[in-house]
C-alpha positions in Angstrom: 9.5 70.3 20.7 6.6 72.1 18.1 7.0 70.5 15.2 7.2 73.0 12.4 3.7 74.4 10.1 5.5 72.5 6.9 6.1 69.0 8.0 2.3 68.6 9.8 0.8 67.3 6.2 4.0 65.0 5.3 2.7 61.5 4.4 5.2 58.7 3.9 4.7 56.9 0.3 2.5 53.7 0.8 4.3 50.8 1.9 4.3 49.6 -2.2 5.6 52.3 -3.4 9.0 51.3 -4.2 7.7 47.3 -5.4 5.8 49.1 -7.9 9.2 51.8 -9.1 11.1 48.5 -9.4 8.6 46.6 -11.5 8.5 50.0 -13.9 12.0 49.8 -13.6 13.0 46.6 -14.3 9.9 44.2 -15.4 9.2 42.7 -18.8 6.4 40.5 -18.5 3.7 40.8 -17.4 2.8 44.4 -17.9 4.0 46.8 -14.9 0.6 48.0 -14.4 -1.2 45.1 -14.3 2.2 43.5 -11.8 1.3 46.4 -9.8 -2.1 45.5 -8.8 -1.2 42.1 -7.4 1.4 44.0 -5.3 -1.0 46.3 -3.8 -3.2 43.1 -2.4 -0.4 41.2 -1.7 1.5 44.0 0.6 -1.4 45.7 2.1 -4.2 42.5 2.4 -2.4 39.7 2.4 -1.7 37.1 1.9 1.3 37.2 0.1 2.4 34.1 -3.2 5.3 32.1 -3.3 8.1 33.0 -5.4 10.2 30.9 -7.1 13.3 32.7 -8.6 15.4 31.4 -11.1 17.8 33.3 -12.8 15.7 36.4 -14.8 12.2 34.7 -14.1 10.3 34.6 -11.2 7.2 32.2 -11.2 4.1 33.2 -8.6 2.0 30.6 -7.1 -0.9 31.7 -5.9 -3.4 29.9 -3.4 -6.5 30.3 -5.2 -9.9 28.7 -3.7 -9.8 26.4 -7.0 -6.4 25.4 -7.0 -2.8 27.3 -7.0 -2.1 30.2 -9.8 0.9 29.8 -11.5 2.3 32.6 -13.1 6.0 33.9 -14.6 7.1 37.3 -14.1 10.6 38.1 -16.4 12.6 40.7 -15.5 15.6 42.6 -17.6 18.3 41.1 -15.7 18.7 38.4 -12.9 19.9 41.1 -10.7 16.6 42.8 -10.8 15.0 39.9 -10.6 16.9 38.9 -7.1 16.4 42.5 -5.6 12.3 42.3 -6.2 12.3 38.8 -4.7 14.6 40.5 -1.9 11.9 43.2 -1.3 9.2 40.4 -1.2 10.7 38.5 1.4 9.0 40.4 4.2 5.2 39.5 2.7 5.8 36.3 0.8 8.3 33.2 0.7 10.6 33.4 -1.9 12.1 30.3 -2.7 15.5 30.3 -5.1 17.4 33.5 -2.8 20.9 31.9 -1.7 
C-alpha cells in the first residue's frame, strides 16, 4: 500500500516530550526548564537516577563520579507527583510507587 505524499515527513515527538509537558504542567521546584535538561540525558543517554517519592516531593539521587547527587523536585500535588515517577519507571527506579 503507497503511503500517501502528506504523512512521508511525519516525525513522532522525541521520546521526552511528554516528561518535559508534565514538568511544565505540574512542577514547582526546581525550575521546569532547568528539570527538563536532566530529563533529556536521563531518557535518551542514560543512565537514569533513583527516585524517591514521597507524597508531593520527589528526591533524585544521582551517581556522580564524586559521590551521589541528591536533589528534591516538588510538584503541585502528590498526584502529579506519582504520575511523573510513573512515566519514569521505564528509565529509572522509582522507589515510594505502591
Amino acid at each position: 500500500m503507497a503511503v500517501p505524499e502528506r504523512f512521508k515527513d511525519f516525525k513522532l515527538p522525541d521520546e521526552t516530550a511528554v516528561l518535559e509537558a508534565h514538568l511544565w504542567d505540574h512542577l514547582l521546584e526546581p525550575y521546569p526548564a532547568d528539570a527538563s535538561k536532566d530529563i533529556r540525558v536521563w531518557v535518551l543517554k542514560g543512565p537514569g537516577p533513583v527516585l524517591i517519592l514521597n507524597e508531593k516531593v520527589v528526591e533524585v539521587v544521582e551517581e556522580r563520579p564524586k559521590g551521589p547527587k541528591f536533589t528534591k523536585w516538588r510538584f503541585r500535588s502528590k498526584g502529579s507527583a506519582t504520575q511523573f515517577c510513573e512515566m519514569m519507571l521505564p528509565c529509572s527506579m522509582v522507589i515510594g510507587l505502591i
